[in-house]
C-alpha positions in Angstrom: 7.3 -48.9 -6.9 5.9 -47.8 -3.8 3.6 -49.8 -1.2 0.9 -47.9 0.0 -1.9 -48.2 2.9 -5.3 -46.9 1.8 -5.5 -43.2 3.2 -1.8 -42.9 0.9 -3.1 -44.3 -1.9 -6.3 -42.3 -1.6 -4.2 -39.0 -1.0 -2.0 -40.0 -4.2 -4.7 -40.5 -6.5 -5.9 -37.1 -5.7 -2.7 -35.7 -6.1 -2.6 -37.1 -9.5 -5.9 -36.2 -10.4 -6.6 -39.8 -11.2 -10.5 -38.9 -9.1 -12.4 -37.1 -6.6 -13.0 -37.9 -2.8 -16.3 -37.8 -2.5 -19.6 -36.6 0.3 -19.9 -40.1 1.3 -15.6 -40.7 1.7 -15.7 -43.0 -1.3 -13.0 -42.3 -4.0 -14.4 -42.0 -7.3 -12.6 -41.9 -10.6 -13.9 -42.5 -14.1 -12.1 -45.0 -16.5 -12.3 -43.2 -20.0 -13.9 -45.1 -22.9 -14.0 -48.6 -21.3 -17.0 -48.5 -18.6 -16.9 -52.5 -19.2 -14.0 -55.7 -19.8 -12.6 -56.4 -22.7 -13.5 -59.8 -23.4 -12.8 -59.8 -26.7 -8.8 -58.4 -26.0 -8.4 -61.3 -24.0 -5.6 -63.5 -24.3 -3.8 -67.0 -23.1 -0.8 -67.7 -24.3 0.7 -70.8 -25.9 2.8 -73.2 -24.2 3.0 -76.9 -23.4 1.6 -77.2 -19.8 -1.6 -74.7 -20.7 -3.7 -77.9 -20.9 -6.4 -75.3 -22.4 -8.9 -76.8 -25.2 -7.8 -74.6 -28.1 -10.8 -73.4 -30.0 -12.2 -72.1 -26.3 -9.5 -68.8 -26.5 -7.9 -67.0 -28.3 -3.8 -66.9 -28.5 -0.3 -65.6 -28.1 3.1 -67.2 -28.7 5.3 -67.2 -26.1 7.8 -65.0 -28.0 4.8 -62.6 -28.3 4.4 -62.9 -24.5 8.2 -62.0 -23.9 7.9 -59.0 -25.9 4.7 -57.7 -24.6 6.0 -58.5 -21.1 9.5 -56.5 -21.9 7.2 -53.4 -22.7 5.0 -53.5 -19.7 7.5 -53.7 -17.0 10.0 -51.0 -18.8 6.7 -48.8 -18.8 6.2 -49.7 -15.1 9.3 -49.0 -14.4 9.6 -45.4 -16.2 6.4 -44.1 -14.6 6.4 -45.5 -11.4 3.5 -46.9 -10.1 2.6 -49.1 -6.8 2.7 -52.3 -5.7 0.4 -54.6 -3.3 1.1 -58.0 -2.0 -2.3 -59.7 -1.6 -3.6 -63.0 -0.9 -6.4 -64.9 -2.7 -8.8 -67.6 -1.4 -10.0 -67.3 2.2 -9.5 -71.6 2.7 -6.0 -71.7 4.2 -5.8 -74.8 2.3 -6.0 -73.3 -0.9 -4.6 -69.3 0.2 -2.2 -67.7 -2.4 -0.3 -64.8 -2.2 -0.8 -62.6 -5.4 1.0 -59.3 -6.3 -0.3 -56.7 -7.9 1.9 -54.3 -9.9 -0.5 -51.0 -10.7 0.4 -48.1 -12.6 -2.5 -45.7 -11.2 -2.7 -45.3 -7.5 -6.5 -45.6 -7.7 -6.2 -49.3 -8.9 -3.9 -50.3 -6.4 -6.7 -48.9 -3.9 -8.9 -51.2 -5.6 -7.2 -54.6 -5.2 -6.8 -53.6 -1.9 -10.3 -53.4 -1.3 -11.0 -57.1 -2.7 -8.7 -58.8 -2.1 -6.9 -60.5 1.4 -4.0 -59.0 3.0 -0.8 -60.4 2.4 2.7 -60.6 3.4 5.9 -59.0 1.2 8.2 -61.5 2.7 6.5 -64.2 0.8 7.1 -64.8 -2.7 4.3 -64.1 -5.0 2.4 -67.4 -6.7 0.9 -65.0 -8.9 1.7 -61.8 -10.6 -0.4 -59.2 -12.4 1.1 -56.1 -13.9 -1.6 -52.9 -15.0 -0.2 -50.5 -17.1 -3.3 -48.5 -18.9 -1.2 -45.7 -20.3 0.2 -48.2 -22.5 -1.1 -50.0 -25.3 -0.4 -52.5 -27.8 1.0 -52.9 -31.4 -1.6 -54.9 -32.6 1.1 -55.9 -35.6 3.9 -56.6 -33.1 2.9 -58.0 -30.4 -0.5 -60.0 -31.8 -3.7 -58.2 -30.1 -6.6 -57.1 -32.0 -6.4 -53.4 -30.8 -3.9 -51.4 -28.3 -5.9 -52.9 -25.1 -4.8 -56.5 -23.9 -5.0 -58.8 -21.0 -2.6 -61.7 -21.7 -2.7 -64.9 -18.9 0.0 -66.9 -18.9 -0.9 -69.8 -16.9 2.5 -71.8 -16.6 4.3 -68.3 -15.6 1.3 -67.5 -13.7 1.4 -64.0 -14.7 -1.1 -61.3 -16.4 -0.7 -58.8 -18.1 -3.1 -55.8 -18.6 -2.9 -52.5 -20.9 -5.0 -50.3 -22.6 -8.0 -49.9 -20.6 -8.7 -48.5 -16.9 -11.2 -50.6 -16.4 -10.6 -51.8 -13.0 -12.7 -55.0 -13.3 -10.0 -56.7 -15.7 -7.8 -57.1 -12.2 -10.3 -58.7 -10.2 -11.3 -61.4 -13.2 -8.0 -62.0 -14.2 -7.4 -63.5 -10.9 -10.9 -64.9 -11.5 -9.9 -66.9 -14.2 -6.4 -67.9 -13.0 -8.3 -69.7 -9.8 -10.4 -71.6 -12.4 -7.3 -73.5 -13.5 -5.6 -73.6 -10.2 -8.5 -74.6 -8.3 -9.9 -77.1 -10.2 -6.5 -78.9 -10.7 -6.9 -79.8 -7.1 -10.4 -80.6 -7.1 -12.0 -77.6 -5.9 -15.1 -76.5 -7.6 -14.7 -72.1 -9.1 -17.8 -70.7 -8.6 -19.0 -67.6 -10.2 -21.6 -66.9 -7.4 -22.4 -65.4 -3.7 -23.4 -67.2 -1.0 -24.8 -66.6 2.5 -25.0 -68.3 5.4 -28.1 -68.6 8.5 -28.1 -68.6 11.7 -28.0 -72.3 11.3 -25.6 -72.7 9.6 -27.6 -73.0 6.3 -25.7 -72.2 3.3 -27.2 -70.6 -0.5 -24.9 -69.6 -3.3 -26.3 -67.7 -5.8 -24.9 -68.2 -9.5 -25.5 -65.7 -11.8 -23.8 -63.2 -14.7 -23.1 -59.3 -14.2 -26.3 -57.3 -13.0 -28.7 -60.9 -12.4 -28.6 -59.6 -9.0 -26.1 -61.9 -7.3 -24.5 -59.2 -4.7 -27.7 -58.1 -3.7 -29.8 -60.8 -3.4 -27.0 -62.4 -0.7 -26.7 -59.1 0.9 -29.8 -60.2 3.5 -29.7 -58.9 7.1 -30.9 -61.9 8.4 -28.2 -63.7 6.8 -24.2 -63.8 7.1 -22.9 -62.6 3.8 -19.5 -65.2 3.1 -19.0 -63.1 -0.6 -20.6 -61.9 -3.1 -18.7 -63.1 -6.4 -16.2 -65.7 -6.2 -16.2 -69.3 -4.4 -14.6 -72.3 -4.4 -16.2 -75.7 -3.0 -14.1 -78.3 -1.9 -14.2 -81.2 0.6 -15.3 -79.5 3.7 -17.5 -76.9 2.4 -17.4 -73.4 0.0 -15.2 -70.3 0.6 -14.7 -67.3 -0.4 -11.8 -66.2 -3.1 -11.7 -62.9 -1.9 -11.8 -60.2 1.0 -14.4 -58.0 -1.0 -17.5 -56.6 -3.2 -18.1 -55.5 -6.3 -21.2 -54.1 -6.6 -23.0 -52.9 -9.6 -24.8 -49.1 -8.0 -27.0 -48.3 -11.1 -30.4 -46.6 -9.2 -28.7 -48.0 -5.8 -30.6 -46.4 -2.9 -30.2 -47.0 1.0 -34.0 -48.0 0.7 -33.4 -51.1 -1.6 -29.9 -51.9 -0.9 -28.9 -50.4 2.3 -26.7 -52.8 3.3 -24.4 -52.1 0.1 -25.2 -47.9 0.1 -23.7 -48.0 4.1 -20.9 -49.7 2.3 -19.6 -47.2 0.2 -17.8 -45.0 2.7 -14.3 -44.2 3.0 -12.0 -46.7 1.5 -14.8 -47.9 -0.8 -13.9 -47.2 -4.5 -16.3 -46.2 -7.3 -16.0 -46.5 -10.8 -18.0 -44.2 -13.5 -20.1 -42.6 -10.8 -20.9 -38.8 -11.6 -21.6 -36.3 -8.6 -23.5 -33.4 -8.4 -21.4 -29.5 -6.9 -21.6 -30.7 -3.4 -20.0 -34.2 -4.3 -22.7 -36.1 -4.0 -22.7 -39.3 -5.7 -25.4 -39.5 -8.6 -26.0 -43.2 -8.7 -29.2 -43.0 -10.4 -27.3 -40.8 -13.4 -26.6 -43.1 -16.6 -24.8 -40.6 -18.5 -20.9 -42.3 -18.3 -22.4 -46.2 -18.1 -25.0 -48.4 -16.5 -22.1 -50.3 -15.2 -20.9 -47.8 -12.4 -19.6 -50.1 -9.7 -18.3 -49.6 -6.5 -15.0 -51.9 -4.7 -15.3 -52.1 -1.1 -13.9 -54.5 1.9 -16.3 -57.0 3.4 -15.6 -55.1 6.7 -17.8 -52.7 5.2 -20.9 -54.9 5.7 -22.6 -55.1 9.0 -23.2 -59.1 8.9 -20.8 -61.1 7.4 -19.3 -64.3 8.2 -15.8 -63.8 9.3 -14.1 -66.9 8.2 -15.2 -66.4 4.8 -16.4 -69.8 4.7 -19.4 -71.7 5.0 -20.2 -75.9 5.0 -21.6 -77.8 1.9 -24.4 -75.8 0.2 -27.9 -76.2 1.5 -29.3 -74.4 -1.7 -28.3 -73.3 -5.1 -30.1 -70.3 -7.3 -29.5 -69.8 -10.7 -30.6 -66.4 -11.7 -31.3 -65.3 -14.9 -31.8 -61.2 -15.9 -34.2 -62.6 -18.6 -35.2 -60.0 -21.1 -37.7 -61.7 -23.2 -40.2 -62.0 -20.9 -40.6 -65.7 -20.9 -39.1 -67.2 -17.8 -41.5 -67.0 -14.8 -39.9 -66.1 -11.7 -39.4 -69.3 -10.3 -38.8 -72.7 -11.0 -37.3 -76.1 -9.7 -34.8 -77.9 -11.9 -34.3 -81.5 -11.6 -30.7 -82.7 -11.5 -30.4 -82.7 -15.1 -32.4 -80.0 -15.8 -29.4 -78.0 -13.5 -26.9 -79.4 -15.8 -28.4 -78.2 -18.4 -29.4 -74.4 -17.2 -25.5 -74.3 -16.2 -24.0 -75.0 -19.3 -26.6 -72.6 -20.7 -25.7 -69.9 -18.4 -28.7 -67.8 -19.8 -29.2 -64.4 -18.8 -29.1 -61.4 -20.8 -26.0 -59.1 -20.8 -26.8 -55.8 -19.1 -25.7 -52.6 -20.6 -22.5 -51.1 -19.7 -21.1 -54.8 -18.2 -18.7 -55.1 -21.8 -17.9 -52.9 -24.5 -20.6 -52.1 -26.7 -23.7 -53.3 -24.9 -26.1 -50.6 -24.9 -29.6 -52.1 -24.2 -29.8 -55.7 -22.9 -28.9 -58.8 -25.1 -29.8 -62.6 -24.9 -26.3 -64.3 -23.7 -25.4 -67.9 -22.9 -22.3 -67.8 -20.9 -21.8 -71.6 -20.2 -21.2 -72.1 -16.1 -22.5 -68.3 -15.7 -18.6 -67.5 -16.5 -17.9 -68.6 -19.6 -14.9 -65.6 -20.2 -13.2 -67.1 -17.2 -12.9 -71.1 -17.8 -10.0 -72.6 -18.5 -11.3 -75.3 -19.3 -14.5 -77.1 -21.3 -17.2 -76.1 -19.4 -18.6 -80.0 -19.0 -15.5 -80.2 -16.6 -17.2 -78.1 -14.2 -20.5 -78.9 -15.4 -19.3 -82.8 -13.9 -18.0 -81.3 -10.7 -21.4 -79.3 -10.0 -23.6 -83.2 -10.8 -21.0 -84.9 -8.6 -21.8 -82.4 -5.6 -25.5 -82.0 -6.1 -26.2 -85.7 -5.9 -23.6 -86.2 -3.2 -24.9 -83.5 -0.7 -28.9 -83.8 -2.2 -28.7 -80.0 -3.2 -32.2 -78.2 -4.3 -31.6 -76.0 -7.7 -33.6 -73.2 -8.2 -34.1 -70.9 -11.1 -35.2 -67.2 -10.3 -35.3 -64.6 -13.5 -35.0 -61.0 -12.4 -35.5 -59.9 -15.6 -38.5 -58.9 -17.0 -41.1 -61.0 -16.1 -44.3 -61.3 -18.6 -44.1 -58.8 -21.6 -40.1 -58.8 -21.7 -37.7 -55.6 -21.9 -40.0 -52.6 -22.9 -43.0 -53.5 -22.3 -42.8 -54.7 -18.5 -41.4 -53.2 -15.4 -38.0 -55.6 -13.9 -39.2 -57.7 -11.5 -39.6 -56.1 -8.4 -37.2 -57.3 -6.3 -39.3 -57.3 -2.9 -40.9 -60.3 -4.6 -37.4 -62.1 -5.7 -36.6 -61.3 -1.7 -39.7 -63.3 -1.0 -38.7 -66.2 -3.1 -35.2 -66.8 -1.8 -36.7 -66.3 1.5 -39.0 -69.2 1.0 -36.7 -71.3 -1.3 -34.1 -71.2 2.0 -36.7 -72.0 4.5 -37.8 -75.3 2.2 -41.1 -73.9 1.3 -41.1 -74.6 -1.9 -39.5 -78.0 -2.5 -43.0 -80.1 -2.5 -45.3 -77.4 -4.5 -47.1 -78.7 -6.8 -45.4 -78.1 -10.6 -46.1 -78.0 -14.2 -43.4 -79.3 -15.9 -42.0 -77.7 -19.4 -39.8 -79.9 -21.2 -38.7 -77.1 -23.7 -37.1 -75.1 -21.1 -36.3 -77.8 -18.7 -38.2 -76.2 -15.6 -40.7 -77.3 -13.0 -43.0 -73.9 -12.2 -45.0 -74.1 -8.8 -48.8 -73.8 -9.8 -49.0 -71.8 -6.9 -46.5 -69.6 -4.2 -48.8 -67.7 -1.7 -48.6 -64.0 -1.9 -46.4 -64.2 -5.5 -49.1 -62.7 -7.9 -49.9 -65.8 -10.7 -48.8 -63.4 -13.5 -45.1 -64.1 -12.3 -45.4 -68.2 -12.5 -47.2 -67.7 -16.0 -45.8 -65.1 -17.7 -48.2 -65.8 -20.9 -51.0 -63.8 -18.8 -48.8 -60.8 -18.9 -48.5 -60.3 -22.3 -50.6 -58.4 -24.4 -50.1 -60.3 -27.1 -50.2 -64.1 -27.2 -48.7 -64.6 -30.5 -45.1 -62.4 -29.0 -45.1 -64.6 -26.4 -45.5 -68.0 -28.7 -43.1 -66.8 -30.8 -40.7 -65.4 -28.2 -40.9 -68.9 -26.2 -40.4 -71.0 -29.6 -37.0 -68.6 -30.0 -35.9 -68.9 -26.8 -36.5 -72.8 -26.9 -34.4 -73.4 -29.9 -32.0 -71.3 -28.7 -31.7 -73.3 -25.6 -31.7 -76.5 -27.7 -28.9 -75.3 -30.4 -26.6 -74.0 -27.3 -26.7 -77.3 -25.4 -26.4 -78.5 -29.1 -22.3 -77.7 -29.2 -21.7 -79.8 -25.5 -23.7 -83.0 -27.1 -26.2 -82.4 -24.4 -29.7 -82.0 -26.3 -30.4 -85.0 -24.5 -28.9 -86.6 -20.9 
């Protein structure tokens, strides 16, 4: 196994023709038939300190585990491959040192990208092994297909196979820091967050492609991450030492913060290029979900530490596709319960296997495939901070706003801009509301400058009976999802 600074591991993918260097400096390389994770191939496996609640996953034995494990590090071994010591979890109460074991030099670039620098003196606390080459024997060794990631928890290893993907490294470390932190009373967040010149901090919670790395990508804030957080005693950090951006239509006019990102040492996934090597990032032909990995050095205002105090604000954002969620709305205490549990959004295309056109999705603490645990758990550590630290809870949808997917451009996101911009500066905590209990939000009658279309959404459609019948569907769907946590009423 060989260790590898960037510039080597960029020179070795291209000698392996695992991808292109491209007009920008970015490596790009293209991951086959997966453009998305695997959720469904994911795996814990069984043993007596998983403290998991069963009918959340799905299983191995641990005499599967040994086998599978057998075949990934003899494959390792056979074809090479590279290694990086990493650390996760920018608290240095709470830093880990992680290893990554990588069959293609291109993914080892990656997790070099997100992740902290670590040390190869130190032994690893966690170990994750890649081999794509190599799949499974569904019959053998338990999966549903040739493609696998397999957590073991109590040996605090992963295993991955079967798909280049290179997202399935960065969540499997994901989802080991949900058990880890939480065990120590540390809240896993599946958001960014952003801090002022104040000293003001906003996380933004939100599924793939809601818009949470670009909304806290703000030049007149300090970006702290754009993913993964943890809040303990003292305040929220970051888990990691990257982004991972979703660059579908990305443009240095919308996003420049994250297009002046994507330079040398920045990775990108499923990206096509035109003769010159010019990345195409408007081009859908591979996926929707091209992403690019790069260091938070890239960005021009971050917050060094990686850390930030006690939130100030939170913002639930929801990619709504049915047209029925207005743009913005206050939630009550228990109406944030309840929207977190939900975890409404609706599943972009490209972000899993088989999505092709966005689908309503409920994906309870806006990272359902990652909890190790029943999602009250962290449902009860979000109530415990928001009344201890008197936290406003906002809900933005960046979806399609009056009319619904099809019929409605997305919301533009100047105007989402403008409503984190006044939800940070206060503006909007004593508007005047209209309170729907169905959907457990509090709409401002009013927000200066935000057209009324986007706090009624019923005025947009062109026909009144969709949008009664689309708001009665998405009510009972809200009702039969909090249904299964006994939570239709709190």
């Amino acid at each position: 196994m060989q260790r590898l600074n960037p510039s080597e591991l960029i020179e070795a993918s291209i000698r392996r023709k695992e991808g292109v260097l491209l007009a920008n400096g970015a490596f790009c390389a293209h991951t086959g038939k997966f453009t998305g994770r695997s959720p469904k191939d994911k795996f814990f496996v069984d043993s007596e300190n998983n403290g998991l609640l069963r009918a959340q996953h799905q299983w191995l034995t641990e005499r599967q585990f040994d086998g599978l494990f057998e075949k990934v590090t003899h494959y390792l071994s056979k074809s090479g491959g590279f290694v990086f010591d990493g650390q996760v979890n920018q608290h240095p109460k709470y830093r880990l040192p992680v290893r990554f074991y990588t069959e293609f030099a291109w993914h080892n670039l990656f997790v070099q990208q997100l992740f902290l620098p670590g040390d190869e003196s130190l032994h690893p606390e966690y170990t994750v092994y890649c081999a794509p080459s190599m799949e499974a024997e569904p019959e053998v060794d338990g999966t549903l297909s040739g493609t696998f990631v397999v957590i073991h928890l109590a040996r605090k290893v992963v295993l991955i196979g079967g798909t280049e993907y290179a997202g399935e490294l960065k969540k499997s470390i994901f989802t080991l820091m949900h058990h880890r932190l939480a065990e120590e009373d540390v809240m896993p967040m599946h958001c960014s967050a952003s801090v002022g010149e104040d000293g003001d901090v906003a996380l933004f919670f939100g599924l793939s492609g809601t818009g949470k790395t670009t909304l806290s990508a703000d030049p007149a804030r300090r970006l702290i991450g754009d993913d993964e957080h943890g809040w303990g005693e003292d305040g929220v950090f970051n888990m990691e030492g990257g982004c991972y951006a979703k660059c579908i239509d990305l443009s240095s006019e919308k996003e420049p913060d994250i297009f002046h990102a994507i330079r040398y040492g920045a990775v990108l996934e499923n990206v096509t290029y035109d003769e010159h090597r010019n990345p195409l990032y408007g081009d859908r032909t591979l996926t929707e979900n091209t992403r690019a990995a790069y260091s938070l050095s890239h960005i021009r205002n971050i917050e060094p530490s990686g850390r930030g105090g006690h939130p100030d604000v939170i913002i639930f954002l929801s990619a709504d596709a049915s047209g029925v969620l207005p743009a913005v709305a206050r939630l009550h205490p228990d109406d944030a319960r309840r929207h977190f549990l939900l975890g409404y959004t609706s599943k972009l295309a490209g972000t899993e296997r088989g999505v092709v056109s966005p689908e309503a999705t409920f994906s309870a603490c806006f990272g359902s495939p990652f909890l190790t645990d029943r999602p009250a758990r962290y449902a009860d550590m979000l109530m415990a901070r928001l009344m201890r630290y008197e936290v406003p809870v906002y809900l933005l949808s960046t979806g399609w706003v009056g009319g619904g997917y099809g019929e409605t451009e997305r919301m533009p996101l100047r105007l989402t801009r403008e409503l984190v911009q006044r939800i940070i500066a206060g503006e909007l905590n004593e508007l005047p509301t209209r309170r729907d209990d169905d959907l457990f939000l509090n709409v401002p009658l009013e927000v200066s400058g935000i057209p009324a279309r986007y706090l009624n959404p019923k005025e947009t459609f062109a026909d009144t009976e969709a949008y009664v019948k689309r708001r009665r569907e998405l009510a009972q769907s809200f009702a039969d999802t909090l249904e299964k946590f006994s939570l239709v009423t709190i």
